[in-house]
Backbone as JSON, one array per atom type, in Angstrom:
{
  "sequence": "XXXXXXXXXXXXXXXXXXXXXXXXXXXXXXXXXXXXXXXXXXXXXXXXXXXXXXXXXXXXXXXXXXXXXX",
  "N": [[0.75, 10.61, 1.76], [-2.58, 9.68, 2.5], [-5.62, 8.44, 2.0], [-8.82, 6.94, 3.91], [-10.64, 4.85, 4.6], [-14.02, 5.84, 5.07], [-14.79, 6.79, 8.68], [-12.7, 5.35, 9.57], [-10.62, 6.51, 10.0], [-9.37, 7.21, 12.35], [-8.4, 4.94, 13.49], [-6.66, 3.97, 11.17], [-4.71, 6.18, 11.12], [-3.55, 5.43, 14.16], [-2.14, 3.28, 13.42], [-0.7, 3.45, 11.49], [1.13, 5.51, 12.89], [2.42, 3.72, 14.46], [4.63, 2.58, 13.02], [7.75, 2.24, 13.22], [9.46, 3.7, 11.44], [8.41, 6.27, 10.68], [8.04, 9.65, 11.16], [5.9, 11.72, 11.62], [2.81, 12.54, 12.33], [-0.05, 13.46, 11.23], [-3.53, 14.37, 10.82], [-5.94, 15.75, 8.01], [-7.75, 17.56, 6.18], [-9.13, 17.11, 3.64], [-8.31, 16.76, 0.63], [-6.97, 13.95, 0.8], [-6.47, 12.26, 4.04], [-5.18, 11.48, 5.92], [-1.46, 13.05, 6.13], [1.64, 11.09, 6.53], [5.03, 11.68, 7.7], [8.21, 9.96, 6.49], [11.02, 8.61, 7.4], [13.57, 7.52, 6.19], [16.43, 5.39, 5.11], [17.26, 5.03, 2.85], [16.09, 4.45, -0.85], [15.1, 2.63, -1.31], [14.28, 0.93, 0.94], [12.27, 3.0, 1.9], [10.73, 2.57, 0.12], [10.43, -0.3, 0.41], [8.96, 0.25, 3.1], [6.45, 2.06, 2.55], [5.08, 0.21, 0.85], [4.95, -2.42, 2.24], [4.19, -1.76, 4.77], [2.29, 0.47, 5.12], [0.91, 0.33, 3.19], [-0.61, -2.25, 3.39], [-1.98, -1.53, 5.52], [-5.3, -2.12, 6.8], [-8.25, -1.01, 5.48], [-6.99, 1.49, 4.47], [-7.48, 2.99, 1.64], [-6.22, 4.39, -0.47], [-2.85, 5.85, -1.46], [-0.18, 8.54, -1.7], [2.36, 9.3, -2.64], [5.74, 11.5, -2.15], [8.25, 11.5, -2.42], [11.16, 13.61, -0.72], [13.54, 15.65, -1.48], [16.42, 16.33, 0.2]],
  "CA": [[-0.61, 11.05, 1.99], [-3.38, 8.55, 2.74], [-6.81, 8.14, 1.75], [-8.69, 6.13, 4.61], [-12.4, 4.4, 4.53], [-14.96, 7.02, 6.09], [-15.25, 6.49, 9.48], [-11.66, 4.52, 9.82], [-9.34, 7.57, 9.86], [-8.31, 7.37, 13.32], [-7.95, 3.38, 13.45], [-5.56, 4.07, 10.24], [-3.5, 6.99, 12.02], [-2.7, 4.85, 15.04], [-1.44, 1.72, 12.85], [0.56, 4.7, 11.02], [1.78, 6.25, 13.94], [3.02, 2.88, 15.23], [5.32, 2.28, 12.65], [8.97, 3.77, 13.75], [10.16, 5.08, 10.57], [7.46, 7.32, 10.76], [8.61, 10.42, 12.65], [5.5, 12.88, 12.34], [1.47, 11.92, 11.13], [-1.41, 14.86, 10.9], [-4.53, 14.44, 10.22], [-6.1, 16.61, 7.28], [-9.63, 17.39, 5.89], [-9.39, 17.82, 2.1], [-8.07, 15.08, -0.52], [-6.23, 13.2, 1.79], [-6.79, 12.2, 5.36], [-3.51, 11.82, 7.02], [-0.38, 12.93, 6.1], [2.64, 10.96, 7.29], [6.33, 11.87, 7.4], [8.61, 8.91, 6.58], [12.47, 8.6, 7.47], [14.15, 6.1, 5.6], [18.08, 5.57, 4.72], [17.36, 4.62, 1.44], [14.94, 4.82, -1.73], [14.59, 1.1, -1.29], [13.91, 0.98, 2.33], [11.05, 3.84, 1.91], [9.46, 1.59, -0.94], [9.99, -0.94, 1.38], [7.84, 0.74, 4.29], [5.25, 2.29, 1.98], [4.44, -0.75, 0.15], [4.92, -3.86, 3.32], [3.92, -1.68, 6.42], [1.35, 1.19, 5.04], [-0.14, -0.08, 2.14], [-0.92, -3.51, 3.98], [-2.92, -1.45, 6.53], [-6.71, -1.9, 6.62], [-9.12, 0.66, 5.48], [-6.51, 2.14, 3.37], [-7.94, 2.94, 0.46], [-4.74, 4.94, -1.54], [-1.89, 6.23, -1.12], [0.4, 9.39, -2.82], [3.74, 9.96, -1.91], [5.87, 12.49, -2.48], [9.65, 11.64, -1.52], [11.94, 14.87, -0.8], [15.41, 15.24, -1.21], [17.26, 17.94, 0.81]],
  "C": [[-1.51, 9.83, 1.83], [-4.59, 9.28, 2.5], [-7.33, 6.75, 2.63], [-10.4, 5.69, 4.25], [-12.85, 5.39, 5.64], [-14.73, 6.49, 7.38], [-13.86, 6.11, 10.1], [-10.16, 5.31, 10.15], [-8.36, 7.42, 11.49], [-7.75, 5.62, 13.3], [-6.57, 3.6, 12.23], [-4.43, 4.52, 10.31], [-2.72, 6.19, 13.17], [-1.86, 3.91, 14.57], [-0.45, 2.55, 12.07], [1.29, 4.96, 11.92], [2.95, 5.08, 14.38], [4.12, 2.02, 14.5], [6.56, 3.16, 12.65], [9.66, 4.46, 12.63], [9.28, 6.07, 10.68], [7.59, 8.35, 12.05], [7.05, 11.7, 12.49], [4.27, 11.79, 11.0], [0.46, 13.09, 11.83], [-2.26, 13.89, 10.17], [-4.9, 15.86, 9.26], [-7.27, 16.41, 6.53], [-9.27, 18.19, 4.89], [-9.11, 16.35, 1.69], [-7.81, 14.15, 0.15], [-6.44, 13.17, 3.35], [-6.13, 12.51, 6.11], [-2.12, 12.15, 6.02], [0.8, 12.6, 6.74], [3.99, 11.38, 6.81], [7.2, 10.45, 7.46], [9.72, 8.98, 6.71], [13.02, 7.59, 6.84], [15.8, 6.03, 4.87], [18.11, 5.62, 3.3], [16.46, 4.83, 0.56], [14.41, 3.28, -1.56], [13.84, 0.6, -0.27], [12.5, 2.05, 2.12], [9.97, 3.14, 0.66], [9.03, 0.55, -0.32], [9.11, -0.93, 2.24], [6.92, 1.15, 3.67], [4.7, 0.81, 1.46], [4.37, -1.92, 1.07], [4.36, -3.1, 4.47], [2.64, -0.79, 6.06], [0.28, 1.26, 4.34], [-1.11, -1.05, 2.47], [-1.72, -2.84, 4.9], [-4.73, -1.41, 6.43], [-7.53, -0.73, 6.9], [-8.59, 1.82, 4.57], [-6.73, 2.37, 1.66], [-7.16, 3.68, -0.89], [-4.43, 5.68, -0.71], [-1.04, 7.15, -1.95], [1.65, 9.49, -2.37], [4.74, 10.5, -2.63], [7.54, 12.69, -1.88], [10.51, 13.11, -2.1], [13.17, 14.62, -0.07], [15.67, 16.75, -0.86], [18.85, 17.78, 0.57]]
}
């Protein structure tokens, strides 16, 4: 879940969107702006992509995440 600078939400979604682990991103109007879905093989690899590809994006102002194990 993302928190984006006012105004910046869609600029934030596309630079989300355009990263390929990322298989599904919504927008959402409450705490959080966007929620993305992340695919990742590993716990290392998904720390990897949150913290080098989503965190690093501008305008991002926090981040929550919420990994689920099936």
């Amino acid at each position: 879940m993302v928190n984006a600078d006012v105004g910046k939400e869609p600029e934030v979604y596309s630079s989300i969107k355009d990263i390929p682990e990322v298989v599904e991103v919504h927008t959402s109007y409450g705490t959080y702006d966007i929620i993305a879905i992340v695919n990742a093989e590993t716990n290392e690899r998904l720390k990897s992509i949150i913290t080098t590809r989503i965190r690093s994006i501008p305008s991002i102002r926090s981040t929550l995440s919420m990994p689920v194990v099936d």
